[in-house]
ChimeraX commands (.cxc) that place a marker at each C-alpha (Angstrom):
marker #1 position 0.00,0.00,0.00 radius 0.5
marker #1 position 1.43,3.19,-0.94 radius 0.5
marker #1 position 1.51,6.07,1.83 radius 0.5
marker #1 position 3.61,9.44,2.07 radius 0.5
marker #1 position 4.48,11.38,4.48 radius 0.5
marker #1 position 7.05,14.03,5.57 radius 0.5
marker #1 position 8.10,16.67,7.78 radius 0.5
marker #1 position 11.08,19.00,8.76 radius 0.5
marker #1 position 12.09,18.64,12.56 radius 0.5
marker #1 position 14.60,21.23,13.11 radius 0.5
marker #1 position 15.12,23.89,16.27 radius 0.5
marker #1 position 13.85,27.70,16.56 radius 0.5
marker #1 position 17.18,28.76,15.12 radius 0.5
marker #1 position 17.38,26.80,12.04 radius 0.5
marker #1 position 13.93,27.64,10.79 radius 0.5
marker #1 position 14.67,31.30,11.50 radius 0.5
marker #1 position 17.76,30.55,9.30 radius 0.5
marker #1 position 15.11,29.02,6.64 radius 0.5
marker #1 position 13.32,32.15,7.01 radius 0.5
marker #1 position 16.62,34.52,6.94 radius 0.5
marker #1 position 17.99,32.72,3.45 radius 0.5
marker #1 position 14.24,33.45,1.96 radius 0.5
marker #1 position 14.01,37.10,3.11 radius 0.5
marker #1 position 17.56,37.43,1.31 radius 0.5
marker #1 position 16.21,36.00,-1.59 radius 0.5
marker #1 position 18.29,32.48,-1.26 radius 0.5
marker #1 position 21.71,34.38,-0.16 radius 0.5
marker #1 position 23.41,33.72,3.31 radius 0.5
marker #1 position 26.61,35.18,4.54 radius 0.5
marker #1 position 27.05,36.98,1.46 radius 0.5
marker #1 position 27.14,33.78,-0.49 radius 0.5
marker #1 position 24.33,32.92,-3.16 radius 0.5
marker #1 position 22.79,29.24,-1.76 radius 0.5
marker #1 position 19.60,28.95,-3.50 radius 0.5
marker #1 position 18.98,30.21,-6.98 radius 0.5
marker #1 position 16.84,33.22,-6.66 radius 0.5
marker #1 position 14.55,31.97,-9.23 radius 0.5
marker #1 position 13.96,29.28,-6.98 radius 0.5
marker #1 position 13.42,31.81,-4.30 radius 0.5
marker #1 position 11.06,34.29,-5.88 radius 0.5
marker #1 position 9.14,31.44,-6.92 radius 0.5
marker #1 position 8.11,30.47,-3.59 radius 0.5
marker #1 position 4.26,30.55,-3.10 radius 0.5
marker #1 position 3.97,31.04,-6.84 radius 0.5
marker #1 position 1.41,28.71,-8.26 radius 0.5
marker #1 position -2.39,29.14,-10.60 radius 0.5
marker #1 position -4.23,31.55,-8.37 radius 0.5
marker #1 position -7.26,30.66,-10.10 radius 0.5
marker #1 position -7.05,27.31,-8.27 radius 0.5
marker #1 position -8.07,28.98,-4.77 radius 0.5
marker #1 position -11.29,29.77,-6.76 radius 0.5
marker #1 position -12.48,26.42,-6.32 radius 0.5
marker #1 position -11.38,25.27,-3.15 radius 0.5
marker #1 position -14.12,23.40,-0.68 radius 0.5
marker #1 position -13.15,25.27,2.80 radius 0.5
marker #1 position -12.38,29.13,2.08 radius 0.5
marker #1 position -12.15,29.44,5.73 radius 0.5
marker #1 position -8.54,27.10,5.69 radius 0.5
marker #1 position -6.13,29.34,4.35 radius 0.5
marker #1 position -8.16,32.94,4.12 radius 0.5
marker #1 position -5.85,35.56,1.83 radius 0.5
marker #1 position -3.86,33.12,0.95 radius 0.5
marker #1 position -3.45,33.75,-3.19 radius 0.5
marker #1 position -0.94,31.10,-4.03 radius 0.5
marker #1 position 0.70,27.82,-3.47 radius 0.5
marker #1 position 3.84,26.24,-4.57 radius 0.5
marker #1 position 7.11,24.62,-3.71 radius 0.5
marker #1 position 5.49,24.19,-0.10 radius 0.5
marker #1 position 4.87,27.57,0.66 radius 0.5
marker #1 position 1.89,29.37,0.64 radius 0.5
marker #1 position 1.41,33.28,-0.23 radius 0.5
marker #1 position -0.69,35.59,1.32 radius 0.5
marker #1 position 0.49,39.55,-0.36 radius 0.5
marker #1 position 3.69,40.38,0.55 radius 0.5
marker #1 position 4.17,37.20,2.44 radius 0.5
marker #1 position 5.26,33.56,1.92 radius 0.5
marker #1 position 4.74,31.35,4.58 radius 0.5
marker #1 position 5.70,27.71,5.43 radius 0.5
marker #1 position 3.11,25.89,7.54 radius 0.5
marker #1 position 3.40,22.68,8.89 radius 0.5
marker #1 position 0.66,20.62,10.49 radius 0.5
marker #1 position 0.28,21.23,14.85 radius 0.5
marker #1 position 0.91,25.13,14.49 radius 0.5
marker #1 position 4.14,25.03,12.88 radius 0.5
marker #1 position 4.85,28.63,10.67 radius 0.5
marker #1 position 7.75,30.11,9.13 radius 0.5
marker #1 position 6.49,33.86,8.26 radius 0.5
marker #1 position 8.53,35.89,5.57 radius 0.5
marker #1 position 7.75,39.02,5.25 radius 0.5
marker #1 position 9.48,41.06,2.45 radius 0.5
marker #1 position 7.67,44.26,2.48 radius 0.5
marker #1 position 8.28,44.70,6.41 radius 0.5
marker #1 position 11.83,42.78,6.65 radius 0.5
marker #1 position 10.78,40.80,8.51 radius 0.5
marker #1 position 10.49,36.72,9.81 radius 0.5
marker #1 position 8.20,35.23,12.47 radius 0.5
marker #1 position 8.55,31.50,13.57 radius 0.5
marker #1 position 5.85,29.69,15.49 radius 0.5
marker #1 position 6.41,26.20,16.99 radius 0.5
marker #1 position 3.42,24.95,18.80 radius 0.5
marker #1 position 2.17,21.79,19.60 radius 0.5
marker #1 position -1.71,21.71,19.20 radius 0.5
marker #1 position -4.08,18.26,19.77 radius 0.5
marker #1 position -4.51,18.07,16.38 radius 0.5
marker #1 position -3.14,18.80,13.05 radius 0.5
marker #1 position -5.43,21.98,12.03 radius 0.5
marker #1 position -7.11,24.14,15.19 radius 0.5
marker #1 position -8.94,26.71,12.89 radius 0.5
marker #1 position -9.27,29.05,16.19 radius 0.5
marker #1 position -5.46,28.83,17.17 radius 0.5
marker #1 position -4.83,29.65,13.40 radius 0.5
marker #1 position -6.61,32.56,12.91 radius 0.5
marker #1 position -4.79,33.56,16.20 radius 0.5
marker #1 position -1.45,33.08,14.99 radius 0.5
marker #1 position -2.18,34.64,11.98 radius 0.5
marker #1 position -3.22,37.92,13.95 radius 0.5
marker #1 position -0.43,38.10,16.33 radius 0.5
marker #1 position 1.54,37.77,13.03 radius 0.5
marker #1 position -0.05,40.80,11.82 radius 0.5
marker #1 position 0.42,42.68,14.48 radius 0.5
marker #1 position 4.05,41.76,14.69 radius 0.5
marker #1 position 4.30,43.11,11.73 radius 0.5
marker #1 position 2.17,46.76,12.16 radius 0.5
marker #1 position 4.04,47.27,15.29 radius 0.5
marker #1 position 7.32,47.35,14.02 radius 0.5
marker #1 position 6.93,47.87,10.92 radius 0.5
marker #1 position 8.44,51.01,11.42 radius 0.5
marker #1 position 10.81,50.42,14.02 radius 0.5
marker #1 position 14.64,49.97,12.73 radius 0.5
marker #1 position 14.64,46.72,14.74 radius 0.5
marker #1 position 12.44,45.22,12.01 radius 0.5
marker #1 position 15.29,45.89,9.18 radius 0.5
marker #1 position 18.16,43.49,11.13 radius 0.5
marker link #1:1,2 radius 0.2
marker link #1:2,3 radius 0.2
marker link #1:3,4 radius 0.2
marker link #1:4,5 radius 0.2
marker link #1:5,6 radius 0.2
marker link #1:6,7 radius 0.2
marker link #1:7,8 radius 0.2
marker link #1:8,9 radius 0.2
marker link #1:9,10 radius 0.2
marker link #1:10,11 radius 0.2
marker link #1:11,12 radius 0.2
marker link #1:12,13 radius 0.2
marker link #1:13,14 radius 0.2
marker link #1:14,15 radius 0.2
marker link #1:15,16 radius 0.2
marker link #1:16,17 radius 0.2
marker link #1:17,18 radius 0.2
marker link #1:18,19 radius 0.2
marker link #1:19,20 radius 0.2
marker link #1:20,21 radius 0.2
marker link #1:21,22 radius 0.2
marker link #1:22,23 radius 0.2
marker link #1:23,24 radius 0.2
marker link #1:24,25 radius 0.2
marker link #1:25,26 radius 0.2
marker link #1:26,27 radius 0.2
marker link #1:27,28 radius 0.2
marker link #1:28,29 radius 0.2
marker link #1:29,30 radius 0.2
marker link #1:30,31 radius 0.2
marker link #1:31,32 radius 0.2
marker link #1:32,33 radius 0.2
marker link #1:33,34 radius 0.2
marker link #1:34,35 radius 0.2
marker link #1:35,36 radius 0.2
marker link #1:36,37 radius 0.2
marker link #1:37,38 radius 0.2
marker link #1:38,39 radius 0.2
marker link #1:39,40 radius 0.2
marker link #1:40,41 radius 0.2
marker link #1:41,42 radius 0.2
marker link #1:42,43 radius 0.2
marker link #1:43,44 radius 0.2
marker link #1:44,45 radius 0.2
marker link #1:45,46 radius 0.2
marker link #1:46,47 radius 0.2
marker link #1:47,48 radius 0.2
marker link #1:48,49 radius 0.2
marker link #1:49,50 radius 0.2
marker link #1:50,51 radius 0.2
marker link #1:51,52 radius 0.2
marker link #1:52,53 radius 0.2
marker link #1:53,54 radius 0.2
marker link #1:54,55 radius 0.2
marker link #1:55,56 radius 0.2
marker link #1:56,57 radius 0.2
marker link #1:57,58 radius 0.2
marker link #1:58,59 radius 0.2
marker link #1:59,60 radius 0.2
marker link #1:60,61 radius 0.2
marker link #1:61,62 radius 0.2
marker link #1:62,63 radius 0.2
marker link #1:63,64 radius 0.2
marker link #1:64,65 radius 0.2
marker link #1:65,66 radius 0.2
marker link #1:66,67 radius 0.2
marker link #1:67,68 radius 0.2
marker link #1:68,69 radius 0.2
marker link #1:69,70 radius 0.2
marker link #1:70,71 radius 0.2
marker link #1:71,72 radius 0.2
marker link #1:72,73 radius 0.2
marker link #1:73,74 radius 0.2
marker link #1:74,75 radius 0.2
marker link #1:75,76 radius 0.2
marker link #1:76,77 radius 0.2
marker link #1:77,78 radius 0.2
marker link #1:78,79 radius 0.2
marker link #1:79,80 radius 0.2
marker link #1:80,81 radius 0.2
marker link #1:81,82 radius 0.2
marker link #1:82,83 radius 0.2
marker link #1:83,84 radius 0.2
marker link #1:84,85 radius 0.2
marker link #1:85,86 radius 0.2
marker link #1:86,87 radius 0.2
marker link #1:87,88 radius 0.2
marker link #1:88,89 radius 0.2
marker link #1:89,90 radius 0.2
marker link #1:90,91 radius 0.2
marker link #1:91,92 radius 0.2
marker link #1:92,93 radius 0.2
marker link #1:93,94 radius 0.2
marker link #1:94,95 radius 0.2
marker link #1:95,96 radius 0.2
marker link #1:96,97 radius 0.2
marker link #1:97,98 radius 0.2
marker link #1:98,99 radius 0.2
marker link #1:99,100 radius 0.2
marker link #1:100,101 radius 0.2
marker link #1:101,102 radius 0.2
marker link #1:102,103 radius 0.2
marker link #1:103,104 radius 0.2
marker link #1:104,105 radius 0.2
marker link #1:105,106 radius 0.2
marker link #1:106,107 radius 0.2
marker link #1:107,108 radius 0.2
marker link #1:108,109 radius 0.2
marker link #1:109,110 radius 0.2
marker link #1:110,111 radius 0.2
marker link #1:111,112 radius 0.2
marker link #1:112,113 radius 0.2
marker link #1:113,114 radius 0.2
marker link #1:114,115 radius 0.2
marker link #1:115,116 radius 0.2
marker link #1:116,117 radius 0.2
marker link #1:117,118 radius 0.2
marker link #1:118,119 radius 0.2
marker link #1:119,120 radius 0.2
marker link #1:120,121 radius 0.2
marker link #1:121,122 radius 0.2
marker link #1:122,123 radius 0.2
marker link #1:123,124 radius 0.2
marker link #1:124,125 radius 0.2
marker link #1:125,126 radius 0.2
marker link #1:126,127 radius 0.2
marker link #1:127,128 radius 0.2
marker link #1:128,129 radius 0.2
marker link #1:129,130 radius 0.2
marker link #1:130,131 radius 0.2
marker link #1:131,132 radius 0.2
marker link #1:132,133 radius 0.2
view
């Protein structure tokens, strides 16, 4: 019987490296590591796809999906199943990583919370210099 499955188990620090290598468009220490072809096409997939989907409500302003990232405007987010999010966002320079470990793979509630405390990451310092380092 055929059956998939995957995952990435890494620490707080190496997905924030993940997240780093994206924001700098697939450089890292000043070295090119990922084409950034590869990079910009992140999230890219047939938006017109999200017109038919069955549950709106799972992935709300999301416009795009592709090479296991989603996009949602000026973001492209990895999201793994139990609360797991890498958040890169371009516009504001910025990267959020959640790690949480909810009962079950999708808590509709807890994600619509993460995906405001996200946003409001991102409004408060989106002006602030710390949100350029």
């Amino acid at each position: 019987t055929a059956a998939i499955g995957g995952g990435l188990c890494a620490s707080l620090r190496d997905y924030l490296r993940v997240g780093a290598l994206v924001l700098e468009d697939g450089v890292a220490q000043g070295r090119r590591v990922v084409p950034a072809a590869f990079v910009e096409g992140l999230g890219s997939g047939d938006p017109g796809a999200f017109d038919h989907r069955t549950d709106p409500e799972a992935s709300p302003g999301t416009t795009g999906y592709g090479r296991q990232w989603w996009r949602a405007g000026h973001q492209v987010v990895a999201r793994g199943i139990h609360g797991q999010r890498i958040v890169v966002d371009r516009a504001a320079r910025l990267v959020v990583v959640v790690l949480s470990s909810w009962p079950e793979a999708m808590v509709p509630a807890a994600d619509a919370g993460q995906r405001s405390l996200i946003g409001a990451l991102r409004d408060r310092l989106a002006g602030s210099p710390a949100a350029t380092r």
